[in-house]
C-alpha positions as CSV (number, residue, x, y, z in Angstrom):
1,X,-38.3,-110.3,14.6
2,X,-41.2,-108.2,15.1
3,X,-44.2,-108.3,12.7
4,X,-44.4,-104.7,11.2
5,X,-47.5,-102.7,9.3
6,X,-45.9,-101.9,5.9
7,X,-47.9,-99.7,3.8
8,X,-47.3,-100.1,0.2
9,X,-48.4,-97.7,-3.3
10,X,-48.2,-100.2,-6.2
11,X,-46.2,-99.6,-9.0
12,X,-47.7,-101.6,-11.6
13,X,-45.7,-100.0,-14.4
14,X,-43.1,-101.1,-16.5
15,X,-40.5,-100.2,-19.1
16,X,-40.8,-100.1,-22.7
17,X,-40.9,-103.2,-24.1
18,X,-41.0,-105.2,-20.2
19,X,-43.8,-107.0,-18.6
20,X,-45.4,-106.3,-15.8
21,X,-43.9,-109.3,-13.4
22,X,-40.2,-108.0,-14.8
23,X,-40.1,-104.8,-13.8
24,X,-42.9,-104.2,-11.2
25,X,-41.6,-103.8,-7.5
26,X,-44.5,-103.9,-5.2
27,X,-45.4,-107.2,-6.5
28,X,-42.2,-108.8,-5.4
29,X,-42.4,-106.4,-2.2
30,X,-45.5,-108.0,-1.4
31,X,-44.6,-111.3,-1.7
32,X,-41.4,-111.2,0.3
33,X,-42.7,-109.4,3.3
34,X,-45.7,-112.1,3.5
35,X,-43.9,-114.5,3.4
36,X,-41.4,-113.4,6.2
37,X,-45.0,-112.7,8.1
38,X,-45.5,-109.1,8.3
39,X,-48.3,-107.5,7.1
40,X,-48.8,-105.2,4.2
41,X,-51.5,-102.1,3.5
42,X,-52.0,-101.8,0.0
43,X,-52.5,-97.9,0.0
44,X,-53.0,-94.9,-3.1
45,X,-50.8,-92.2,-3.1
46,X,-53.9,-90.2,-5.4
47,X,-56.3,-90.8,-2.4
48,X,-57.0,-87.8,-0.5
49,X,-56.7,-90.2,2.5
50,X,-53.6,-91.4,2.2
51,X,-52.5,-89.9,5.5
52,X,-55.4,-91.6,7.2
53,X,-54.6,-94.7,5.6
54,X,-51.1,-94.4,6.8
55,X,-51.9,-94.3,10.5
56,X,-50.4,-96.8,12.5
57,X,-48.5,-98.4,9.8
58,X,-44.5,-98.9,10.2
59,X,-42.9,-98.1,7.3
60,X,-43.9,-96.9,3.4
61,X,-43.2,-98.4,0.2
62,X,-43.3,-96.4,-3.4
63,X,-41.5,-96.6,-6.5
64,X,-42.3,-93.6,-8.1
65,X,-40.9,-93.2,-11.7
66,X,-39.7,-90.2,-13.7
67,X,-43.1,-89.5,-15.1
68,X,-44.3,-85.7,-13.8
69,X,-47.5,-86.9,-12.7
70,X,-46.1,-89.5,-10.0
71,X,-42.3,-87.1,-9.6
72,X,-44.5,-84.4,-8.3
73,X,-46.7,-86.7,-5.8
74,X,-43.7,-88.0,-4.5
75,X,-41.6,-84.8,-4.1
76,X,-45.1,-83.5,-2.0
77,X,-45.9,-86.7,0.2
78,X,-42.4,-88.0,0.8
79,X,-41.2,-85.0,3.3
80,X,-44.3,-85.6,5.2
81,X,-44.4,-88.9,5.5
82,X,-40.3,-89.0,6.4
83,X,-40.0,-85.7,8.1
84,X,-43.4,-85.1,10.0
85,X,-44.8,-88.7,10.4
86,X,-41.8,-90.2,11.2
87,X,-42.5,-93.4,8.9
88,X,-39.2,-94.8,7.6
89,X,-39.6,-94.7,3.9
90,X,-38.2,-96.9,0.8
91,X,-37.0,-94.5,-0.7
92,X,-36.3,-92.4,1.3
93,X,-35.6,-88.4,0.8
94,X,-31.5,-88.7,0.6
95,X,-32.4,-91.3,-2.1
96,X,-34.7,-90.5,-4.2
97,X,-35.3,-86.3,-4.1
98,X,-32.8,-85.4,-7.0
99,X,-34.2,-88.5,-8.9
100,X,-34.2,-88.2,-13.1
101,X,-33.4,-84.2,-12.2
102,X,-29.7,-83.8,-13.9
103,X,-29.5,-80.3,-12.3
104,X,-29.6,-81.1,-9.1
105,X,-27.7,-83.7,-9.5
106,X,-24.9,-81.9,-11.1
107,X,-24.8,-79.5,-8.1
108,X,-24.9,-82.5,-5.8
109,X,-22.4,-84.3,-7.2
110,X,-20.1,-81.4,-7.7
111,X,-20.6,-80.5,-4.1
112,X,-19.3,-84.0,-3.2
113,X,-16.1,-83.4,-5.2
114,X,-17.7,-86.4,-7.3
115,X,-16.1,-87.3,-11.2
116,X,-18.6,-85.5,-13.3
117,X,-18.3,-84.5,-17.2
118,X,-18.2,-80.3,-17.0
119,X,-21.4,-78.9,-16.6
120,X,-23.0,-75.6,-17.6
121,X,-26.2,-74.4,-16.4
122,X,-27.9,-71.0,-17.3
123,X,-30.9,-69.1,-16.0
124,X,-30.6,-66.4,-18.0
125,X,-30.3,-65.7,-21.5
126,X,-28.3,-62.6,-22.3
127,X,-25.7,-64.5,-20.0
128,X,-25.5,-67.5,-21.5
129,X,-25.7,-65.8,-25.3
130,X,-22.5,-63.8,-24.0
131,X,-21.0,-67.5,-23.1
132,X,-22.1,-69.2,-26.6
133,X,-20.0,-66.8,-28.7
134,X,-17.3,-66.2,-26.8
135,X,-16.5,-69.0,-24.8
136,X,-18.2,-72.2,-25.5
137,X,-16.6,-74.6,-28.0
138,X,-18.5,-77.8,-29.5
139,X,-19.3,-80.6,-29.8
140,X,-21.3,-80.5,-26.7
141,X,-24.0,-82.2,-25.0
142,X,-27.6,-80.3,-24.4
143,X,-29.9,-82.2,-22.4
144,X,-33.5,-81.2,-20.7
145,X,-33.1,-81.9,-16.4
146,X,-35.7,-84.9,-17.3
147,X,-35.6,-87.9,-19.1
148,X,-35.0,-91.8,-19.6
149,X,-33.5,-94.3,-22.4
150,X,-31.5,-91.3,-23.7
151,X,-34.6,-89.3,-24.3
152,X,-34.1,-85.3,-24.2
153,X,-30.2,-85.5,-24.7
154,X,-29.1,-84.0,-28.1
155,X,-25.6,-83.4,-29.6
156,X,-25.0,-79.8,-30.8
157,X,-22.5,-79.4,-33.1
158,X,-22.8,-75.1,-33.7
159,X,-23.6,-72.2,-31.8
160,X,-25.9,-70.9,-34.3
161,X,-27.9,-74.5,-33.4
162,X,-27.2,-74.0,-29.2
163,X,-28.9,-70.4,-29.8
164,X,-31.5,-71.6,-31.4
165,X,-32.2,-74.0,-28.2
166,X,-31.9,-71.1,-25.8
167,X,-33.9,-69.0,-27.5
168,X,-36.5,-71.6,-27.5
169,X,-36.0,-72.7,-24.3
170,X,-36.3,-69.1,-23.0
171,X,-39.0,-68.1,-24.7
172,X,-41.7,-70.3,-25.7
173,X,-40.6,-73.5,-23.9
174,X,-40.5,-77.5,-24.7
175,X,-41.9,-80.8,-24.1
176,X,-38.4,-82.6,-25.6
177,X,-35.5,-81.6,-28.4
178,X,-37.2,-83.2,-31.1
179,X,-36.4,-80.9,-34.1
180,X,-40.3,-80.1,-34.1
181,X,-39.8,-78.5,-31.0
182,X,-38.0,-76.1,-32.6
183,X,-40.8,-74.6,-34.4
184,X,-41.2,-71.1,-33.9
185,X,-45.0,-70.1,-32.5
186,X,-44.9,-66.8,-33.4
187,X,-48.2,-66.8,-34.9
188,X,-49.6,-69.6,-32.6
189,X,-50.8,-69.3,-28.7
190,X,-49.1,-72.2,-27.0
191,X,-52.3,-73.3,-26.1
192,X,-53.0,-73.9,-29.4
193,X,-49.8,-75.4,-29.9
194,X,-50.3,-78.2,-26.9
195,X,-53.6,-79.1,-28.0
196,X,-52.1,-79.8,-32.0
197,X,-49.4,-82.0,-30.4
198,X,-51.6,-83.7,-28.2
199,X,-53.9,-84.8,-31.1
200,X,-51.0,-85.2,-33.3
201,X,-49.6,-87.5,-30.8
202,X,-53.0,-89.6,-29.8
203,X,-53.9,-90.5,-33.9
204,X,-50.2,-91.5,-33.9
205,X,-51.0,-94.0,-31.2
206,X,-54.3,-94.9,-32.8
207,X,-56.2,-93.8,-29.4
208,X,-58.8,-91.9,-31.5
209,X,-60.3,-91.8,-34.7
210,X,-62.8,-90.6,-36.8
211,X,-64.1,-89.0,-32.8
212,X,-64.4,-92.1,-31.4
213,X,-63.8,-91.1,-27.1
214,X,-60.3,-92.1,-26.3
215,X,-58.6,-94.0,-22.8
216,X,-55.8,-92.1,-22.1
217,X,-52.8,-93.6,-20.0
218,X,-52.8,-91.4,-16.8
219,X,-48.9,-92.5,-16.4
220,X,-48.2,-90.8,-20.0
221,X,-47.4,-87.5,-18.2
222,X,-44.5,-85.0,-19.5
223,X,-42.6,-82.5,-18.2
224,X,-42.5,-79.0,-19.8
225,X,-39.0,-77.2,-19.8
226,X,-38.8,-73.3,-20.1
227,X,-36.6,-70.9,-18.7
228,X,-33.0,-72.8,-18.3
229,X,-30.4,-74.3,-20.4
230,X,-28.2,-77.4,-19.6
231,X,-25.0,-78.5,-21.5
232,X,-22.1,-80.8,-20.7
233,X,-18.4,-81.4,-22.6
234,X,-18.9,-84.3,-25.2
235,X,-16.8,-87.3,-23.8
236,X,-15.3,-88.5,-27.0
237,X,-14.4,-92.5,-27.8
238,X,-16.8,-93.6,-25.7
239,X,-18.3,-97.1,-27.4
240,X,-20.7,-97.6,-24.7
241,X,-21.3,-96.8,-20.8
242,X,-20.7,-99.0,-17.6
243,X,-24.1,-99.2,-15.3
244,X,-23.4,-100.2,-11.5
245,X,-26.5,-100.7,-9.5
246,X,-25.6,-100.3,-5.5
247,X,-27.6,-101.6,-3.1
248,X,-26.4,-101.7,0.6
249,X,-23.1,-103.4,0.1
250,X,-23.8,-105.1,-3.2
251,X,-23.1,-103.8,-6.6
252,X,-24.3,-105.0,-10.2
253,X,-22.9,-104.3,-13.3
254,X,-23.4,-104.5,-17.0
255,X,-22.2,-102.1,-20.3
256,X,-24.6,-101.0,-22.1
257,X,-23.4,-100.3,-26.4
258,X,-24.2,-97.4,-28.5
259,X,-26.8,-97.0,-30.6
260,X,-26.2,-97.5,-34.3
261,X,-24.5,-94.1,-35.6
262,X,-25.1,-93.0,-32.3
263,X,-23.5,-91.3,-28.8
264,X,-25.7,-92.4,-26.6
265,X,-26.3,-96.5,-24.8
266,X,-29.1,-95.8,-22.1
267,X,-32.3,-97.4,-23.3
268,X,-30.1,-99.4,-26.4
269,X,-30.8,-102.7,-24.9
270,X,-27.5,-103.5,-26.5
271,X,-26.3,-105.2,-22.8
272,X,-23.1,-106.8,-22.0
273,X,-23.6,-108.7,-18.8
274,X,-20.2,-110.4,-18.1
275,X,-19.3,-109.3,-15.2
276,X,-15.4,-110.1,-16.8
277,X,-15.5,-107.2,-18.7
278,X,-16.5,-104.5,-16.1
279,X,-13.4,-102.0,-15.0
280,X,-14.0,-102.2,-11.9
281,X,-12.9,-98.9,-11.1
282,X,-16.7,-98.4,-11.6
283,X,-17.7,-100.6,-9.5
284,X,-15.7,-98.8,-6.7
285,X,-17.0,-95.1,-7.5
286,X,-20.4,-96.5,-7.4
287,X,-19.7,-97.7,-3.7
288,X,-18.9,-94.3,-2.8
289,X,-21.2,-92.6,-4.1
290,X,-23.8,-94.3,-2.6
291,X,-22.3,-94.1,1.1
292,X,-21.6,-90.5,0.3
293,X,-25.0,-89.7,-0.9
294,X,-26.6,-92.0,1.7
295,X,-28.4,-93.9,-0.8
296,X,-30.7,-97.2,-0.2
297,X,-30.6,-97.7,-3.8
298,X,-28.1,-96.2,-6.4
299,X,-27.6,-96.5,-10.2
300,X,-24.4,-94.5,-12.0
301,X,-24.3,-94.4,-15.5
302,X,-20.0,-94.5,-16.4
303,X,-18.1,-93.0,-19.1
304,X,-14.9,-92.2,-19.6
305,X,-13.0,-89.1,-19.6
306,X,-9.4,-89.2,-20.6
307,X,-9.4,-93.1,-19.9
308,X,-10.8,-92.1,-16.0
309,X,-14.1,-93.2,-15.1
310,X,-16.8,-90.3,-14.9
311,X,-20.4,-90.3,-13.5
312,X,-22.7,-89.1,-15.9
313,X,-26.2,-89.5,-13.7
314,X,-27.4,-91.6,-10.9
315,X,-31.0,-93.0,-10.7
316,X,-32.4,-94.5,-7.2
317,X,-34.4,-97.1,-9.6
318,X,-33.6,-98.9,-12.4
319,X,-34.9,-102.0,-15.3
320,X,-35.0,-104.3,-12.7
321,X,-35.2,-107.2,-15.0
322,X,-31.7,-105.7,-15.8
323,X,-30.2,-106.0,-12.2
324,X,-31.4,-109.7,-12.2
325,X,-29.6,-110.6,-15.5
326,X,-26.6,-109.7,-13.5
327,X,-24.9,-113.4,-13.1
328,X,-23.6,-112.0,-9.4
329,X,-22.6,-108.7,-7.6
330,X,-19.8,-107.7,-6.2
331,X,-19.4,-107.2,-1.9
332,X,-16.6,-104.4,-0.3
333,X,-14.6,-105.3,2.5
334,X,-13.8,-103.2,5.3
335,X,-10.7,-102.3,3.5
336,X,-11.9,-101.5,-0.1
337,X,-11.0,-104.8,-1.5
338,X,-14.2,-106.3,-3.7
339,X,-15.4,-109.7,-3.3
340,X,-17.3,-111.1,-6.4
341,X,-20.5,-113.9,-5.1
342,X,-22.1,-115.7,-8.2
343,X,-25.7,-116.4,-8.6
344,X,-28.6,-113.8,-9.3
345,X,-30.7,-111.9,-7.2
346,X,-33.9,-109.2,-8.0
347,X,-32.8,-106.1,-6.7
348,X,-36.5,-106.2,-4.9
349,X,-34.6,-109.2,-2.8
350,X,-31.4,-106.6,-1.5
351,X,-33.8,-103.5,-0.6
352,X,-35.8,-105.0,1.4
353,X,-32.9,-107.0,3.7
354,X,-31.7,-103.7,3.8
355,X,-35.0,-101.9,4.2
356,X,-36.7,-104.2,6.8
357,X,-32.9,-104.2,9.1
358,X,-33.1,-100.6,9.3
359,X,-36.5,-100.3,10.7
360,X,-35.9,-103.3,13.0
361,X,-33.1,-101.7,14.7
């Protein structure tokens, strides 16, 4: 085996309520690829060097999260660093580029002829007005194209509710579907209105007070959505959803329970992990979607329509301490039949077998 260069961007980030050595790759990235005797470039993706510091090195390493702040570094550097530079990257563009963007990812997956709930997306207003009262019938689903832990996905029950969302969303804009957002700014400029909910939002976190200077997290970025509107049919009787994590020709699985009086399980921490209780009809959609997709690394979120299992988004990367808590995965045989192997593994572990083969030959 050849030693390789890899250049690696720390994560260093974690999910709510995870520590740092849980959920934070590059650690374990590090660790593994010492310890098999290559050698690793700790590089910055905010340095204005970066390519310099990428020269010579044989393959790059980031785990970017849904934040804006890193999704629009990565959706800049990536192409170059794939397309231009030739470095083999983890992940790489067919991964990662329609990552926590549920547009794109209901255009992809539709393209692929892929189980999806039905999906409506509008551009324009009078259009979709026109739709609203004569077509569309409810409950349905509105969600922003950004989001995790079932953040920015709302039931709407009317259409006198859904026109109030386009009308926002077309006119003024959001940060999320709180109901605050929903507060008309007609005698407000939106400037004025960010820098309210900015200061509303650091005293919440007790960052500031009485003027005292304030550190503010640079990760704590958000997205601002304006000019389109997303909905999907409600999926009815659906107690929780079915999460299968593929990586190369491995898949874990775990259900994940409603919320309380809710519709939604992502981000409930409400987990079933025995792997007994996993249709593994999902187990086999997640297998092909990741070959179809050409995925290193693929998370579906399963529900079901009709008693037939539905993708309702895909994710590149996950709560890793999630994956782990796994008590096996499953393998696929040349023929489709699944093979289940006990025993744990950190999804860190499966990427970069896969990873380091695919560079090597």
């Amino acid at each position: 085996m050849n030693k390789l260069t890899v250049a690696i961007c720390p994560d260093g980030y974690a999910g709510v309520g995870n520590s740092r050595d849980s959920d934070c790759s590059s650690d374990k990235w590090i660790s593994i690829l010492k310890a098999k005797g290559h050698e690793v470039k700790i590089v910055d993706v905010k340095s204005p060097y970066l390519f310099e510091e990428l020269k010579g090195v044989d393959a790059f390493m980031w785990r970017w999260a849904h934040l804006s702040n890193m999704r629009d570094i990565a959706l800049r550097i990536f192409p170059v660093i794939e397309n231009y530079l030739k470095i083999p990257c983890f992940p790489n563009l067919m991964t990662s580029w329609h990552y926590d963007d549920k547009i794109a990812q209901a255009y992809l997956l539709e393209t692929h002829n892929m189980p999806i709930p039905k999906t409506w997306i509008w551009y324009d207003y009078d259009s979709l007005s026109e739709w609203v009262e004569n077509e569309a019938t409810y409950p349905l689903v509105l969600k922003l194209y950004n989001g995790a832990g079932s953040k920015n996905v709302k039931l709407i029950k009317s259409s006198s509710k859904l026109l109030d969302w386009a009308q926002k969303l077309f006119s003024h804009g959001v940060f999320d579907l709180s109901e605050e957002s929903l507060f008309k700014l007609d005698n407000f400029s939106l400037g004025y209105y960010l820098r309210f909910r900015a200061a509303l939002k650091t005293l919440k976190n007790g960052r500031a007070f009485f003027g005292q200077k304030v550190t503010v997290n640079p990760n704590k970025s958000f997205a601002f959505h304006k000019n389109y509107l997303l909905v999907q049919e409600f999926l009815p009787g659906n107690e929780f959803d079915t999460r299968v994590t593929v990586i190369g020709n491995r898949a874990f699985a775990f259900r994940r329970f409603n919320r309380p009086n809710d519709f939604r399980a992502s981000g409930s921490g409400n987990i079933d992990f025995e792997y007994q209780n996993i249709d593994v009809r999902f187990v086999k959609l997640a297998f092909e979607v990741a070959k179809k997709l050409q995925m290193q690394s693929c998370a579906i979120d399963g529900l079901y329509k009709n008693s037939e299992p539905i993708i309702c988004e895909i994710s590149y990367t996950f709560a890793n301490w999630a994956v782990h808590n796994c008590p096996g995965h499953w393998e696929q045989d040349v023929d489709g039949t699944l093979i289940w192997k006990s025993g744990q593994m950190w999804p860190e572990v499966a990427q970069l077998e896969d990873f380091l083969e695919s560079i090597e030959h």
